[in-house]
VEXDREN-581325 format. One record per atom (N, C-alpha, C): x, y, z. Coordinates in steps of 0.02 Angstrom, whole numbers, plus 50000, padded with zeros to 5 digits. Layout:
XYZ
...
END
This chain:
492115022350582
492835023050590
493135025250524
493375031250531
493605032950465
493775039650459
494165044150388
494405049150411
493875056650390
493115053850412
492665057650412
492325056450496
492735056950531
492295054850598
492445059150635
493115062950642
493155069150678
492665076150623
492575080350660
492345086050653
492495089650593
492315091050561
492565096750503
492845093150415
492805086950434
493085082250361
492535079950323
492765080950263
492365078150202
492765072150179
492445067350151
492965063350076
492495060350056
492985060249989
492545055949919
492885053049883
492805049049833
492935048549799
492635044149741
493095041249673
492715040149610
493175035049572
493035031949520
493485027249477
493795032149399
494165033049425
494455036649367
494685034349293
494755027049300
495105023649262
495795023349269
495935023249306
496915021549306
496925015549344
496555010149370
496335005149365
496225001649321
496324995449289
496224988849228
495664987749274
495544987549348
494954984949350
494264987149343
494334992549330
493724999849366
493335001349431
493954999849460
493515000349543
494025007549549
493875009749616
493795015149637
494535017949626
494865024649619
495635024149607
495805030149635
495375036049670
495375042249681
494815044649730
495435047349772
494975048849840
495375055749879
495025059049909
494965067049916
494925067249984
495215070350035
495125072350105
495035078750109
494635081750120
494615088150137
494525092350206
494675095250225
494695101350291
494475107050278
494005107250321
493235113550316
493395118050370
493915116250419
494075121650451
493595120650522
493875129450578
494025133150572
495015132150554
495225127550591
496035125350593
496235121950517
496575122450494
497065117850449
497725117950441
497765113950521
498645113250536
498455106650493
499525104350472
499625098250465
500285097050477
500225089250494
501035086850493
501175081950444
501735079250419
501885072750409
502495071150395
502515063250395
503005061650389
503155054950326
503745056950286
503865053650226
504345048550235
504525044050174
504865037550167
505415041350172
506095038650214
506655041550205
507085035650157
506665032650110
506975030450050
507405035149994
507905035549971
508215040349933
507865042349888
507615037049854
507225036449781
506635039949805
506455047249791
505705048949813
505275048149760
504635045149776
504035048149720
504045056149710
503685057649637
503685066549623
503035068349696
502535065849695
502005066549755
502395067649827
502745064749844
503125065149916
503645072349916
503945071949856
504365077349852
503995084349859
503475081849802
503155090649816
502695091949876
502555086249901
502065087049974
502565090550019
503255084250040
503705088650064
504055097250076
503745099849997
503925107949989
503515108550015
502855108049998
502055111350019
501955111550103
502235105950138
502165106350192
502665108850254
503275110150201
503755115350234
503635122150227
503435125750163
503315132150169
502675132350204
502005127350219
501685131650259
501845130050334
502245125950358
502635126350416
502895131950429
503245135250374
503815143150386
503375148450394
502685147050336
502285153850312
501555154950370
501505148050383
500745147150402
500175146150360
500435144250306
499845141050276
499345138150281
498865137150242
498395132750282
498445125250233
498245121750266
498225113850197
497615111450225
497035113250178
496675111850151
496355103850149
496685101150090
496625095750052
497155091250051
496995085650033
497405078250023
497185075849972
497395076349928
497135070349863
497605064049830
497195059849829
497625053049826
497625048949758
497775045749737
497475039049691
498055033749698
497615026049695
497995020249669
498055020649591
498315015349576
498505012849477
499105017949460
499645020649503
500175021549471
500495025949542
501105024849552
501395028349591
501895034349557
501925037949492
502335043549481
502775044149516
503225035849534
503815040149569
504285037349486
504965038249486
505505038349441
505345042349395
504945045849383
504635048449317
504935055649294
505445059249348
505895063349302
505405071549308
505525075749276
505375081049273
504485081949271
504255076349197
503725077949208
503305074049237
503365070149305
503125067749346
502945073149417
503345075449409
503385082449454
502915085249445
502945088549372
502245092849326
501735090249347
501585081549345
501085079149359
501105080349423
501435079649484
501215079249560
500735087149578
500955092349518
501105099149536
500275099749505
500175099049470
499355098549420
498925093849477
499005087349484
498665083249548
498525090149598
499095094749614
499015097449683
498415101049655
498565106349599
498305111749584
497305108349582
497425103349550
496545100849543
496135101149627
496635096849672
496225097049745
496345102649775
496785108149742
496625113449784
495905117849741
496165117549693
495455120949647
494685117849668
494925114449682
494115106449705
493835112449770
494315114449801
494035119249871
494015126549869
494315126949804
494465135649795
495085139549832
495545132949833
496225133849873
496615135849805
497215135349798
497825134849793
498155127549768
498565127649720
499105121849751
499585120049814
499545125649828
500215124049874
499925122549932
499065121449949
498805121349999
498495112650005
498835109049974
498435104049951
499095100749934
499235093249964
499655089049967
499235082149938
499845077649914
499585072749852
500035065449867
499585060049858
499795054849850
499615050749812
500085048449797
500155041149732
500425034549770
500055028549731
500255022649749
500025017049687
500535013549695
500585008349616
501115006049575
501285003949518
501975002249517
502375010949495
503035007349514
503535012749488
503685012449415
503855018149399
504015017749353
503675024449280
502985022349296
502395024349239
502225031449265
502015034749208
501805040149205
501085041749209
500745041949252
500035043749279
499475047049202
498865046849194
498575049549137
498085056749168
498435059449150
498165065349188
497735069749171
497375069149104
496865070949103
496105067949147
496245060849165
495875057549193
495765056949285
496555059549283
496575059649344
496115066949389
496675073849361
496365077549365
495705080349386
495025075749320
494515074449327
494155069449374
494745064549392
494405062249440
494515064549502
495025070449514
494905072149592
494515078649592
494225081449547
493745086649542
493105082149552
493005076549514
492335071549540
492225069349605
492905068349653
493045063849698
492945069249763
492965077549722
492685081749801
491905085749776
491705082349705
491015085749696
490805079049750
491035072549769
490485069649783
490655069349853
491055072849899
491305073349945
490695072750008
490685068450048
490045068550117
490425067950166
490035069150235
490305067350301
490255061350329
490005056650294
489575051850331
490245045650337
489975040950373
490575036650380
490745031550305
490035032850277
490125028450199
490585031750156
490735039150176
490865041150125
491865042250135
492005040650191
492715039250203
492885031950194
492465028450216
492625020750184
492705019550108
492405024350063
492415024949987
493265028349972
493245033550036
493985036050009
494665030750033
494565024450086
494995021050092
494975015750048
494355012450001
494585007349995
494805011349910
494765015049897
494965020149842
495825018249820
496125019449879
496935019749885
497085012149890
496635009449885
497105002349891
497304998949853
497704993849829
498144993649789
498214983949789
498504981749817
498474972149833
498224969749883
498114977649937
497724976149994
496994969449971
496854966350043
496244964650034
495744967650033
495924971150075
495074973850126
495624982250166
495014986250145
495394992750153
495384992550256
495714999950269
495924999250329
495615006650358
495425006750415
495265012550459
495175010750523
495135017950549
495315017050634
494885024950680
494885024050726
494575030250763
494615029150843
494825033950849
494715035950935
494365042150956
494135041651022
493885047651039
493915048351112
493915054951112
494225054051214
494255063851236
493915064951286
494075072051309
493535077251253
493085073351219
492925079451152
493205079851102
493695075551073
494055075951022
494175068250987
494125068450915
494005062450866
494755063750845
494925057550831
495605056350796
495135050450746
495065051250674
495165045150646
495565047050564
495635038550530
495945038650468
495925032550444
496365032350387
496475028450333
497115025550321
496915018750290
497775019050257
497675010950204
498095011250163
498335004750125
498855004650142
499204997950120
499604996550133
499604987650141
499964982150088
499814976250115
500514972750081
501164975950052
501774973450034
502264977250027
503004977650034
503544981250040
503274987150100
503294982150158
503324985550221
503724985750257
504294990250264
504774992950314
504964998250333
505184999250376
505185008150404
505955010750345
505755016350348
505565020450365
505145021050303
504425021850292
503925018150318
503795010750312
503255011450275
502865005350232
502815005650177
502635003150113
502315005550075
501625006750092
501515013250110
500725014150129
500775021950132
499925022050099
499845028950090
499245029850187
499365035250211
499065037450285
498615043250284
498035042550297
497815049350301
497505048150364
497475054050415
497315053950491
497085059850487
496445061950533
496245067350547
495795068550610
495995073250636
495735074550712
495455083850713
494835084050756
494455090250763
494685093550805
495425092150862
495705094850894
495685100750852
496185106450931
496255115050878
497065113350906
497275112050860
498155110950865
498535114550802
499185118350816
499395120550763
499885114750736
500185120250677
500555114750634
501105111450670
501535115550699
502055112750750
501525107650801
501295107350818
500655102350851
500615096150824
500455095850772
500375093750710
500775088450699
501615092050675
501665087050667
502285084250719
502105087550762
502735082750838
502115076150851
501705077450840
501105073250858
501205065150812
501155068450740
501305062050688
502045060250678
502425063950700
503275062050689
503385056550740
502825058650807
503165054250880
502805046450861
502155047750831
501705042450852
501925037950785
502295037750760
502485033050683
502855029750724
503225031550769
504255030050794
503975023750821
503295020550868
503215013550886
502525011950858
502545014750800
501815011350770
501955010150712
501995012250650
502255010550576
502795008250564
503315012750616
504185010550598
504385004850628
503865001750659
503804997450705
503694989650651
503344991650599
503064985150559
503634985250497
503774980150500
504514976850465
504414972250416
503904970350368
503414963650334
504124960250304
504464963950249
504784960350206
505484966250186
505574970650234
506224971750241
506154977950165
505744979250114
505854981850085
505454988450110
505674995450093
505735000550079
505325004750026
504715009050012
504405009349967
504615016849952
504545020149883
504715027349870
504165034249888
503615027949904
503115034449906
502565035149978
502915032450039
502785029950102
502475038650118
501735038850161
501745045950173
501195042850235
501285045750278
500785048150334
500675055450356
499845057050340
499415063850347
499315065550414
499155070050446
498985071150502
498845076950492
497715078850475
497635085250470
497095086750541
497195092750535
496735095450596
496465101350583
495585098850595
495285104450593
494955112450619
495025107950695
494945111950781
494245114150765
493795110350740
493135110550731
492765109450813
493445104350836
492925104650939
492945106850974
493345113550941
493595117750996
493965116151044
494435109251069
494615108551128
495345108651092
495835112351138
496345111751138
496645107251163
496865100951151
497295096551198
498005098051215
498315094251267
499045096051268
499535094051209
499935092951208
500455089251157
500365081651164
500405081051254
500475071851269
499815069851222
499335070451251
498495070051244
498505069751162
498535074251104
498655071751061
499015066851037
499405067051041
500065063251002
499875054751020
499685054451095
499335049051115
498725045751071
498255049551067
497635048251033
497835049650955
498335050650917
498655048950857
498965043150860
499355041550922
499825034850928
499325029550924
498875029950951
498345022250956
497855022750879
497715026050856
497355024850799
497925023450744
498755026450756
499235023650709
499485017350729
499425014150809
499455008150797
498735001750784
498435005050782
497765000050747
497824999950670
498155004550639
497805004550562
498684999950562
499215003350610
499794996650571
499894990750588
499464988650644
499014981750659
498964978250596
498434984450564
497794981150510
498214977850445
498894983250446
499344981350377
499654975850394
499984973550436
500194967350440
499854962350446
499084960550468
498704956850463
498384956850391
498594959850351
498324959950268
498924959850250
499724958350246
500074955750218
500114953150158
500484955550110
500624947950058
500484942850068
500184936650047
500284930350063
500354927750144
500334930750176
500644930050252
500054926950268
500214919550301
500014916150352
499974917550413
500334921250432
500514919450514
500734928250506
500394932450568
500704937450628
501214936050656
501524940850647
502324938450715
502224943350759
502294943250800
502504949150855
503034946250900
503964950850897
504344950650923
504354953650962
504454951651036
504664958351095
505444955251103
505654960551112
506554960251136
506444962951209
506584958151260
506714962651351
507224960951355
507684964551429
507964964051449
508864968051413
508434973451368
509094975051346
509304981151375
509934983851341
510274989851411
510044997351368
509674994651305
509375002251272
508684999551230
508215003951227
507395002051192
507965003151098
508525005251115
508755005951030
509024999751020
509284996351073
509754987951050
509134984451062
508584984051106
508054980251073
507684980551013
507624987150993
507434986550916
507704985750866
508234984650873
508864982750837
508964975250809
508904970850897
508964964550876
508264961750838
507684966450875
506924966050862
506964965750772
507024970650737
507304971050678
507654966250635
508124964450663
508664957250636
508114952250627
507844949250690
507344943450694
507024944450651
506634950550637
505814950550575
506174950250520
506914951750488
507174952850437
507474946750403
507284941650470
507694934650448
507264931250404
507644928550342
506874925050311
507234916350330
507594914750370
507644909050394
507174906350450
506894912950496
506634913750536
505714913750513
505824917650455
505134919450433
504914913750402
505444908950362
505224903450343
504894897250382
505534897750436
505034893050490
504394893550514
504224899250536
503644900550547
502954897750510
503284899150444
502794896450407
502704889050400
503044885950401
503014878650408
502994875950484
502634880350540
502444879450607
503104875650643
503564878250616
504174877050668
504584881850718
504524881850795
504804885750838
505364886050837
505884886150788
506504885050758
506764891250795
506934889950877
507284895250902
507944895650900
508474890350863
509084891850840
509174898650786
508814897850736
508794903150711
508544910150730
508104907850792
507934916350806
508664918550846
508784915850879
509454917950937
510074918550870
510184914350845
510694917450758
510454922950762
509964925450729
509814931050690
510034936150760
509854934550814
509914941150871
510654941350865
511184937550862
511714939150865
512084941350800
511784940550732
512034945550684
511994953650713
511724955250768
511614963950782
512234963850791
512784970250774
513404969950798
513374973450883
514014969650914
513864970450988
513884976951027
514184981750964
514304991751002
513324993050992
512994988150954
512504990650930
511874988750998
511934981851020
511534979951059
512084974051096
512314978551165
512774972451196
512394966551240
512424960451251
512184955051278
512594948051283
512694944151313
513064936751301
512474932151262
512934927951244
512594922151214
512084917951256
512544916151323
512624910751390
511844915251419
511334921951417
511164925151439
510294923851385
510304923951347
509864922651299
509294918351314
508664921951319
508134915951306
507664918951265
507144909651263
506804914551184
505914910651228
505454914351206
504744912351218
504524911551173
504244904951141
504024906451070
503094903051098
502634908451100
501834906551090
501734903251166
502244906351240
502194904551287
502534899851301
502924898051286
503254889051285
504014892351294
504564893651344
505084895251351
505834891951311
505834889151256
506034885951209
507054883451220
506974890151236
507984892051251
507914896051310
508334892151362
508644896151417
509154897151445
509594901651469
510434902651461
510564903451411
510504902351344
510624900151270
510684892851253
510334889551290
510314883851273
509634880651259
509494873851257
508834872451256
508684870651316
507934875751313
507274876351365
507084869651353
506264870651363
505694867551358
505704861851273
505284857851270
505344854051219
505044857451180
505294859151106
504834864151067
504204861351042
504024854351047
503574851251014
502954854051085
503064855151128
502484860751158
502214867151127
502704870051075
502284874851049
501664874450993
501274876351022
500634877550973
500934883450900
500854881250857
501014885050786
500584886150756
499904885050768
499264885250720
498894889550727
498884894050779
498674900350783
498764905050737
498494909950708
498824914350658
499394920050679
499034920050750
499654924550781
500274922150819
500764924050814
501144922350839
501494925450879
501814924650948
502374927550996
502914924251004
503514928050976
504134926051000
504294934151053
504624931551104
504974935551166
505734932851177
506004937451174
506634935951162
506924938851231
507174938851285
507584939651331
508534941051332
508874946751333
509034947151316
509694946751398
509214946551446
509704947651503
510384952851513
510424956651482
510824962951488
510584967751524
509724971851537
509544977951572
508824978051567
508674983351570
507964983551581
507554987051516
507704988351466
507454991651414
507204983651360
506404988251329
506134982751284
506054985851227
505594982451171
505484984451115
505094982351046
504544981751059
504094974950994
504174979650929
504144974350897
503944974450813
503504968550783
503174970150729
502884965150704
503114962550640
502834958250604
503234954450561
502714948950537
502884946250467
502544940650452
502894934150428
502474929350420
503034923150391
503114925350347
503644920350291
503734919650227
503464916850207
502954915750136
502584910650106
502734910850016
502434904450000
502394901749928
501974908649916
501444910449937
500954915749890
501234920249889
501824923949962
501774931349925
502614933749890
502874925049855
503314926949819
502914927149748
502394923049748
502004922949684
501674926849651
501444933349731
500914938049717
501444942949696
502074943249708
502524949549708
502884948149641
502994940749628
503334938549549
502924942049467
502114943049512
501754945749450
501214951849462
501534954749521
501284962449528
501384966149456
500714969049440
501104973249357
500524980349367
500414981549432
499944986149436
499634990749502
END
């Protein structure tokens, strides 16, 4: 499982040193063709990293021109975002190395960074390490597991995913384990499928399949500068799929790998999974869906195994009411099967709910219509204010 499992992909990668620890920090995707459509989609945080910005050009002009994109090159130990003019320089040199690594171009070759803000990347080292990271480039599945756990950053344990269906491989990568909220995560994405899809293909495919899979995971309400999801294609299987058929078999490998990020959380004890039913739009269920994961009154309980459904039904009614209309008197909540609040009042005795599971279900009922909407979410805990009080890397 990994983003060497469809047809036509290489990756590698190497320890460059931009790591204090010397583990791996630089990792390379490459596309061998005959196809090299791509799509993606970036943090719509204001604050961009220089990497997102210039991916962004690179992947608009070969949208206009037909370009081909090639390459992806990545590293953890510094995210080059705030860094001003010559952070740019640096995103623009990063490009130029992984396109040179293939005998491309810069502009054919898109780049990601992840790590703190702020710092200025060492780029003689880097450079060299993504020229190392596609001399050592293989197909094999070891050798994409080297390029995910490469990008990771506070993660535990790196992340990948794969499907296959009709003749055609969808798999990928991703980190991602703090300041997770749409629009995206903090998480760097690389996906790749042997479909023969063009770039418009491409990326209606990764634009649709984020909307209930990434934008979907809400950890801690924060916003990261350098959020990117890849989506390359090689059409190495020759099969053309439709639009549905892709975008589908992108949607399920993007909701397994944003599964994987919320279950590697910060500090997080406990899975949440909110469903909102019964509302009169899938937009006012994700709405109130949203409020709930954003509550840390809510998130707190959790963690101290309390079905504290006063506060989930609070938090649903901070949504303002043009936004998601519903009564109070109408409200119920399911917390781990146990019907807790009904009418808006109290259900079932909450001391029936089981809390010791790691996962958790709250269902929220909203009695207004027929539209739903999940998100996921984690508790609040002692560790990952501790782990985030002394992030320096």
């Amino acid at each position: 499982m990994s983003v060497t499992a469809a047809q036509g992909f290489t990756a590698g990668s190497t320890a460059a040193g931009l790591k204090t620890t010397g583990q791996s920090d630089v990792a390379v995707v490459i596309n061998h063709g005959p196809m090299f459509s791509a799509g993606a989609v970036f943090t719509r945080n204001r604050v961009k990293a220089a990497p997102v910005l210039l991916s962004e050009e690179s992947l608009a002009t070969a949208h206009r021109t037909g370009t081909p994109i090639t390459t992806v090159a990545l590293n953890s130990g510094g995210a080059n975002a705030c860094t001003g003019a010559q952070g740019m320089r640096d995103a623009a040199s990063m490009a130029a190395a992984a396109g040179a690594a293939v005998g491309a171009g810069y502009e054919q070759a898109l780049v990601c960074s992840t790590g703190l803000i702020g710092t200025l990347l060492p780029m003689d080292a880097l450079t060299a390490g993504i020229a190392a990271a596609a001399e050592s480039a293989g197909d094999s599945a070891e050798h994409g597991t080297g390029a995910a756990q490469a990008i990771m950053t506070t993660d535990s344990v790196h992340k990948e995913a794969q499907v296959s269906r009709g003749g055609i491989t969808v798999g990928g990568m991703a980190k991602g384990a703090g300041m997770l909220a749409p629009q995206l995560a903090t998480m760097l994405v690389v996906i790749t499928t042997d479909a023969d899809i063009t770039h418009k293909q491409a990326q209606k495919a990764v634009a649709d399949a984020v909307t209930t899979t990434f934008n979907r995971v809400d950890s801690d309400a924060c916003m990261s500068t350098n959020d990117t999801v890849i989506l390359l294609a090689s059409g190495a299987s020759g099969v053309k799929p439709s639009q549905e058929d892709i975008t589908q078999m992108v949607r399920e490998v993007s909701a397994d790998l944003a599964r994987q990020l919320v279950a590697d959380a910060e500090g997080a004890s406990h899975d949440v999974h909110v469903t909102v039913t019964s509302a009169t739009t899938e937009d006012a269920a994700e709405a109130v869906a949203r409020e709930i994961c954003r509550s840390n009154l809510v998130k707190a309980a959790i963690f101290g195994n309390d079905p504290n459904w006063g506060r989930i039904v609070a938090a649903a009614g901070c949504v303002p009411e043009q936004v998601a209309p519903f009564s109070a008197d109408d409200l119920s909540v399911t917390v781990n099967g146990i019907e807790v609040c009904r009418g808006g009042g109290v259900g079932r005795d909450r001391d029936l709910v089981d809390m010791t599971p790691r996962e958790v279900e709250i269902v929220v009922d909203l009695g207004a219509g027929t539209a739903s909407a999940d998100m996921w979410t984690n508790d609040l805990t002692h560790d990952y204010v501790e782990e985030n009080s002394a992030y320096s890397s």
